[in-house]
C-alpha beads as a LAMMPS data file, in Angstrom:
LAMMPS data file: protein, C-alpha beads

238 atoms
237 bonds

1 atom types
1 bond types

-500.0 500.0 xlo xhi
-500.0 500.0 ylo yhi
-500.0 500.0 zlo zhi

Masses

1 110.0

Atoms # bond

1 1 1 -99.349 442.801 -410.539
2 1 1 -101.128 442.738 -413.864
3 1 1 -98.113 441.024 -415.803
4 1 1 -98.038 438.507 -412.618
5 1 1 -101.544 437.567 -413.290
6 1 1 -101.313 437.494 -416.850
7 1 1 -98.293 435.322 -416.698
8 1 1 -100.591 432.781 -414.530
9 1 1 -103.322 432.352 -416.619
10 1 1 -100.943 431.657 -419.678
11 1 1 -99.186 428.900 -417.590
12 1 1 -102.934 427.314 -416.913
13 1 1 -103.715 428.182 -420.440
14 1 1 -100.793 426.007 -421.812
15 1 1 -101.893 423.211 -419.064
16 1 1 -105.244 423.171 -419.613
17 1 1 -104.116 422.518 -423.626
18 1 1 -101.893 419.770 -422.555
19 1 1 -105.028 418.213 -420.367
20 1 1 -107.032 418.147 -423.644
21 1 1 -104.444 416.692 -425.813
22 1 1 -103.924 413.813 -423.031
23 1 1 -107.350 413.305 -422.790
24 1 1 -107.723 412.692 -426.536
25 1 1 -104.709 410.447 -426.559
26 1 1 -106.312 408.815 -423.400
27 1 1 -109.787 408.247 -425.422
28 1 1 -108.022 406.904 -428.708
29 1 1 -105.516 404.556 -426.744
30 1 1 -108.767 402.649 -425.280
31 1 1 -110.210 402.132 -428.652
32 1 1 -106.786 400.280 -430.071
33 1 1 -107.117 398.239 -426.601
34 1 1 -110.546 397.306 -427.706
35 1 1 -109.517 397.135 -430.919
36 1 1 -107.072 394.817 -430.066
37 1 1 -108.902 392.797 -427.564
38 1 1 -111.356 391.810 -430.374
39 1 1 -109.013 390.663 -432.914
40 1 1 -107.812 388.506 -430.071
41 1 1 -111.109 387.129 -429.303
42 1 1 -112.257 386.852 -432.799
43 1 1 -108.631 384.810 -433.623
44 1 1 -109.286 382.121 -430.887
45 1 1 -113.039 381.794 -431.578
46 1 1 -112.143 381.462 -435.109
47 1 1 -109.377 378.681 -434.488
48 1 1 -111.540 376.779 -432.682
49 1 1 -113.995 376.819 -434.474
50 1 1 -111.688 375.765 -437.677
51 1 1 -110.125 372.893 -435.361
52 1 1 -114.069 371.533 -434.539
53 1 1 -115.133 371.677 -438.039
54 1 1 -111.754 369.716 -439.577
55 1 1 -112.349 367.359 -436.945
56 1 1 -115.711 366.603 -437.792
57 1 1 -114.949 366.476 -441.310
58 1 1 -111.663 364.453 -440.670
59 1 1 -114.048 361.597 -438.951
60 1 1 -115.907 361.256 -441.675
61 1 1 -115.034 358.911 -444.455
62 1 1 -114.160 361.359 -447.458
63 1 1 -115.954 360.763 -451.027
64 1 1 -114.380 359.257 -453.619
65 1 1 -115.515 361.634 -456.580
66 1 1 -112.791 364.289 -456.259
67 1 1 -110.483 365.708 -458.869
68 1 1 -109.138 362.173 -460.542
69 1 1 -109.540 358.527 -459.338
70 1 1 -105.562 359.279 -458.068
71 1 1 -106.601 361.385 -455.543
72 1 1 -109.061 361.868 -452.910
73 1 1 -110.201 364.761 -450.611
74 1 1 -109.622 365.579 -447.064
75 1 1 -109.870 368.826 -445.044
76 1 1 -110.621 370.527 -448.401
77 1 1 -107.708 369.013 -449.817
78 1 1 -107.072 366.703 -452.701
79 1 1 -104.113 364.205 -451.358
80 1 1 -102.934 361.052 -453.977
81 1 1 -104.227 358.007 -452.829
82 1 1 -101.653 355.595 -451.374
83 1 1 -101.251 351.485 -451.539
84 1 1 -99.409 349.346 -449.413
85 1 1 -95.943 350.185 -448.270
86 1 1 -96.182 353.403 -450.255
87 1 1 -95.858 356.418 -448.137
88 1 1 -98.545 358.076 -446.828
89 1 1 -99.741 361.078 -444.630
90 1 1 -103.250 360.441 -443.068
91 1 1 -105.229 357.327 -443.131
92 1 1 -108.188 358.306 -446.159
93 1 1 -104.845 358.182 -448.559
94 1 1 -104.678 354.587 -447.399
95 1 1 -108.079 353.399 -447.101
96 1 1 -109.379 355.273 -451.141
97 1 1 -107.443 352.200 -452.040
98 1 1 -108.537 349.279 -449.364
99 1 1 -110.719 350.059 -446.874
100 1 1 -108.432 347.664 -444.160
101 1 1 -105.512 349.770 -444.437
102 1 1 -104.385 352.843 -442.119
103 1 1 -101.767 354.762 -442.240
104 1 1 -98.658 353.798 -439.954
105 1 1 -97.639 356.314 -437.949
106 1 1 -94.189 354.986 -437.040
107 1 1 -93.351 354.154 -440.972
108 1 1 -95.651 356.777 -442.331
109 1 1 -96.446 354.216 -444.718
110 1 1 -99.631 352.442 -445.189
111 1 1 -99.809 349.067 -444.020
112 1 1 -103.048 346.386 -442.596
113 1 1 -104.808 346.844 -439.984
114 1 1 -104.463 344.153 -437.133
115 1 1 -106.152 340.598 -438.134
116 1 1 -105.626 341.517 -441.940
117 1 1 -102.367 340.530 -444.297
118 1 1 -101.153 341.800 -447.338
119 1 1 -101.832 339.261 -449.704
120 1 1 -101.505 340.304 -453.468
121 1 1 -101.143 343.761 -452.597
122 1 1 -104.799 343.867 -450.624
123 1 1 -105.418 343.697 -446.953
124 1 1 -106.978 339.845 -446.497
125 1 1 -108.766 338.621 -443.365
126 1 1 -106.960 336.671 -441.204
127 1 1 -107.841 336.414 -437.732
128 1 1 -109.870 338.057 -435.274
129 1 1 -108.546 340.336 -432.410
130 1 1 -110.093 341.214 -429.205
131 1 1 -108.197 344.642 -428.963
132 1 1 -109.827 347.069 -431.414
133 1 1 -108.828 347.429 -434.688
134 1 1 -109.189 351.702 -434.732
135 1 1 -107.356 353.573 -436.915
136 1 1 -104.868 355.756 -434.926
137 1 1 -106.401 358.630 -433.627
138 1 1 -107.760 361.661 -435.831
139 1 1 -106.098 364.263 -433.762
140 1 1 -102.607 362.299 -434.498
141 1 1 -103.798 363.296 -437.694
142 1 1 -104.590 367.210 -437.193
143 1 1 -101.531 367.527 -435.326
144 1 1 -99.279 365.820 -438.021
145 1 1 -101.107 367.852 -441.164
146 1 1 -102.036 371.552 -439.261
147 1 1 -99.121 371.603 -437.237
148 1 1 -97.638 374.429 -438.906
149 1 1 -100.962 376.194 -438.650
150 1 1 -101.421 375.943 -435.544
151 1 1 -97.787 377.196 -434.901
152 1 1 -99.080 380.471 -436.505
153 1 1 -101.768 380.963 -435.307
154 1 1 -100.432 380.180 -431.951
155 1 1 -97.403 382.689 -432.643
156 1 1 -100.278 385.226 -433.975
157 1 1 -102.200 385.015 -430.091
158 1 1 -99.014 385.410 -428.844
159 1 1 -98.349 388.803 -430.782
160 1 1 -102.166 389.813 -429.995
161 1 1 -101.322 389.348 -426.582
162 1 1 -98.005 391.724 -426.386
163 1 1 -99.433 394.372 -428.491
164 1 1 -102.271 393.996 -426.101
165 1 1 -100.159 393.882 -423.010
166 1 1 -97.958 396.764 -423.881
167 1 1 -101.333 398.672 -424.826
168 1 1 -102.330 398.322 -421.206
169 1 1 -99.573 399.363 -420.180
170 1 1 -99.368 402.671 -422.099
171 1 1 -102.668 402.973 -421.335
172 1 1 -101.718 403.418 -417.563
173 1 1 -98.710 405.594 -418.115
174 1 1 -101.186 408.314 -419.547
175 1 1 -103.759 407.768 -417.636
176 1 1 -101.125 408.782 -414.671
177 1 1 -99.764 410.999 -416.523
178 1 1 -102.717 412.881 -417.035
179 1 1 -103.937 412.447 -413.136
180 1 1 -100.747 414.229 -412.413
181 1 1 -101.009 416.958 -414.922
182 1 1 -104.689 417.882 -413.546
183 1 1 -103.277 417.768 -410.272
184 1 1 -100.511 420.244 -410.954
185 1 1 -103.350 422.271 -412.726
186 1 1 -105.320 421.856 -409.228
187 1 1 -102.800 423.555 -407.541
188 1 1 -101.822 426.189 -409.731
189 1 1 -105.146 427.590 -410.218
190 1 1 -105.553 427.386 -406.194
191 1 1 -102.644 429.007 -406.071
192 1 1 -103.305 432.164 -407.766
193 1 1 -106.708 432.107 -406.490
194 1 1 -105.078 432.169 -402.981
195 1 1 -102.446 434.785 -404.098
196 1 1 -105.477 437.166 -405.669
197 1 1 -107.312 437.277 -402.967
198 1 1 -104.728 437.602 -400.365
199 1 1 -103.305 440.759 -402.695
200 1 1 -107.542 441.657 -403.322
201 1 1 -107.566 441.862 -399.454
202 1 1 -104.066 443.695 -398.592
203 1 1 -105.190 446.581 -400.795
204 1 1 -107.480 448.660 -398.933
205 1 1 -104.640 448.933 -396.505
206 1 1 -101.801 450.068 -399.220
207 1 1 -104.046 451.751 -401.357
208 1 1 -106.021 454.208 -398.948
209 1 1 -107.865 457.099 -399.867
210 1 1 -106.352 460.138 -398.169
211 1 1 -109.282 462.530 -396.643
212 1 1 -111.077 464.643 -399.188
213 1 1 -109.861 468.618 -399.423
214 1 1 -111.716 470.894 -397.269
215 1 1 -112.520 474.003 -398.588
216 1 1 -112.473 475.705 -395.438
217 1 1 -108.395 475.006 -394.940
218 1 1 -108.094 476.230 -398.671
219 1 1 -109.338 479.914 -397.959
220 1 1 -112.937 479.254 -399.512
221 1 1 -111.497 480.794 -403.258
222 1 1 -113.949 479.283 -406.012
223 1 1 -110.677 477.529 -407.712
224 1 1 -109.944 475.695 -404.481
225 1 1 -113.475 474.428 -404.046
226 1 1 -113.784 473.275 -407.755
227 1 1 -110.859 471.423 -407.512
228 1 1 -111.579 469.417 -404.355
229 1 1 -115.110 468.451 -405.818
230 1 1 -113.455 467.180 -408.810
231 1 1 -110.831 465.319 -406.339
232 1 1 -114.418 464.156 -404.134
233 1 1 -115.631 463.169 -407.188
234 1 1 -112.757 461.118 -409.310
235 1 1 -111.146 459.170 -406.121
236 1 1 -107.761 458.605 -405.133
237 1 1 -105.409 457.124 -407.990
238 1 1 -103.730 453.908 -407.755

Bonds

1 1 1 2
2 1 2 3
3 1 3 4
4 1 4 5
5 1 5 6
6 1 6 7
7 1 7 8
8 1 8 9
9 1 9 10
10 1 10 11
11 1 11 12
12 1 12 13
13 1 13 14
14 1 14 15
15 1 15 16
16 1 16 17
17 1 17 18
18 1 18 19
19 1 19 20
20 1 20 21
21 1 21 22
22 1 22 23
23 1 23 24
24 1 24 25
25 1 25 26
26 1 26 27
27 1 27 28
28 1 28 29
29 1 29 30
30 1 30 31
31 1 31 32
32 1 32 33
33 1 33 34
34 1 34 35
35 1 35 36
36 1 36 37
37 1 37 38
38 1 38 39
39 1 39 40
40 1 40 41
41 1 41 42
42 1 42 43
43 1 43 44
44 1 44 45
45 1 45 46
46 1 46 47
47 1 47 48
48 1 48 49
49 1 49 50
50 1 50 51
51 1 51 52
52 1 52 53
53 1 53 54
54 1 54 55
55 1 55 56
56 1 56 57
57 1 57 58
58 1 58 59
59 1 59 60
60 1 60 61
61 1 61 62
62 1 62 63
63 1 63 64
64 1 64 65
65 1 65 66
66 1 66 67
67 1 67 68
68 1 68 69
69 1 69 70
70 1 70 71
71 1 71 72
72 1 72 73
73 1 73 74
74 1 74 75
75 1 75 76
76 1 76 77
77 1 77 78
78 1 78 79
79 1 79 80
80 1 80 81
81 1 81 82
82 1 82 83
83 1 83 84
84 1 84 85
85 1 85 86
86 1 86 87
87 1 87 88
88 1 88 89
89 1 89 90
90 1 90 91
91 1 91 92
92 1 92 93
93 1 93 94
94 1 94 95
95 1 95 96
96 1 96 97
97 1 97 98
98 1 98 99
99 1 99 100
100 1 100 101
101 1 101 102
102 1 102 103
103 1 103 104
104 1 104 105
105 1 105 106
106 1 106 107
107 1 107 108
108 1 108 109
109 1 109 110
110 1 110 111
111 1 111 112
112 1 112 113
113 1 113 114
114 1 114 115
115 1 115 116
116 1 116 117
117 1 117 118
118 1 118 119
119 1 119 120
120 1 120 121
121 1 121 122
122 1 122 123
123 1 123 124
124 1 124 125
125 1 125 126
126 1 126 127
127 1 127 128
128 1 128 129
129 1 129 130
130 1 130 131
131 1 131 132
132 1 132 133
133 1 133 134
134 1 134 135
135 1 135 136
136 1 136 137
137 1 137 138
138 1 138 139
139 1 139 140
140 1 140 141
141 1 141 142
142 1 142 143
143 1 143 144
144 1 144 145
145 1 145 146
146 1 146 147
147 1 147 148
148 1 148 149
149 1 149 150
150 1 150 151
151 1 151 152
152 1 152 153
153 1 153 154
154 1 154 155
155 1 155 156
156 1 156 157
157 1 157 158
158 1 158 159
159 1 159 160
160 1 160 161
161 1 161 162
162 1 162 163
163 1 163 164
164 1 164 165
165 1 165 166
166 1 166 167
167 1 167 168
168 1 168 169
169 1 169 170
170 1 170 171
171 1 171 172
172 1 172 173
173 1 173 174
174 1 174 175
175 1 175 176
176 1 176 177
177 1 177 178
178 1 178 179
179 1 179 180
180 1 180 181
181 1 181 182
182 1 182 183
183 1 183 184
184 1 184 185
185 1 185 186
186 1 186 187
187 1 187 188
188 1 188 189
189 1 189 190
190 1 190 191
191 1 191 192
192 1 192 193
193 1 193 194
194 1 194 195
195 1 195 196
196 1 196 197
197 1 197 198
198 1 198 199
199 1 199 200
200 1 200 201
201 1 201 202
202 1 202 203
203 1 203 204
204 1 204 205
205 1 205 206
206 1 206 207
207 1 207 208
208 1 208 209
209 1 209 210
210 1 210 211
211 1 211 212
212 1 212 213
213 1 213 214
214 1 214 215
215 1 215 216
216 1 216 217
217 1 217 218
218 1 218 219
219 1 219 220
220 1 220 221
221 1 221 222
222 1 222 223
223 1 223 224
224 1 224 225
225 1 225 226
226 1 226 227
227 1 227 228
228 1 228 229
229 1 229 230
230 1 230 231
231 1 231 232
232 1 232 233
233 1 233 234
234 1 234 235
235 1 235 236
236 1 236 237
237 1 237 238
């Protein structure tokens, strides 16, 4: 009965370790999630925050003082400054050198704007137009230069989001992993609890005492009387 119990309370010994290390896996697993969940947040706050301010600076018309009078800056950028029919990216290469001039989207070269010819290699006044004479549009623009930066830091969310995902979803295999292992625990320890006291309970009824020697049946001798006080005295042996 003794190696029975002892046997028990190893097995909840080894499954009370295994609840600990489960629980610590449990605790550091939500960390990585949060980890994780901030470097998400903090990458799509921080790209659109980069998107609002290269707009805003993309509206504005860029100075002319940069590194040379070839070039001129845009997003933080020096780019060479463009004349007609040259090729050309965004619209401040074209219009460092004339002011009427954008850049053509559909020749990527820069040309006049509508109303003005090239006359002498500089955009003259022609006629007026009742459409508007707008540049193209400035997010044309962002999406021709920061395309591939966008692409990677779209393809970055996208990996935030899996290892995010699949964090989640770890997260939830140990979590029921460990539900089940403290159930099992549950039942064990109720187990031999139940199995204790049912044994704690038979044993008065196995184990009883016979009646105590009388002294009277042994012929009254001082040997015989000695002996059955020590008997009284010790109790029956399991």
């Amino acid at each position: 009965m003794r190696h029975r119990r002892s046997e028990y309370e190893g097995i909840l010994n080894i499954l009370h370790i295994c609840m600990l290390i489960l629980v610590a896996l449990f605790f550091l697993l939500m960390v990585l999630c949060l980890w994780n969940m901030a470097r998400l947040v903090r990458e799509i706050v921080k790209g659109w925050l980069a998107h609002r301010s290269a707009a805003k600076r993309a509206s504005a018309e860029p100075p002319d003082d940069v590194a040379n009078d070839s070039y001129t800056s845009w997003l933080d950028t020096c780019l060479p400054r463009r004349g007609l029919r040259e090729p050309c990216e965004v619209n401040p290469q074209c219009r460092a050198r004339d002011e009427h001039s954008v850049c053509l989207p559909e020749k990527s070269t820069c040309g006049c704007l509508r109303g003005y010819r090239n006359i002498g290699g500089r955009c003259q006044f022609m006629f007026a137009v009742t459409e508007p004479t707008l540049p193209p549009a400035e997010d044309a623009e962002l999406e021709r230069v920061l395309g591939i930066s966008r692409a990677g830091r779209r393809r970055e969310q996208e990996l935030h989001r899996q290892s995010f995902v699949r964090g989640l979803a770890v997260t939830g295999v140990l979590v029921g992993f460990t539900f089940f292992v403290f159930t099992v625990a549950w039942l064990v320890s109720r187990r031999v609890r139940q199995k204790e006291r049912e044994e704690a309970e038979a044993l008065p009824e196995k184990y009883a005492a016979p009646p105590p020697y009388s002294v009277s049946k042994l012929g009254g001798s001082y040997d015989d009387m000695a002996a059955a006080v020590a008997y009284n005295q010790a109790g029956p042996v399991a």
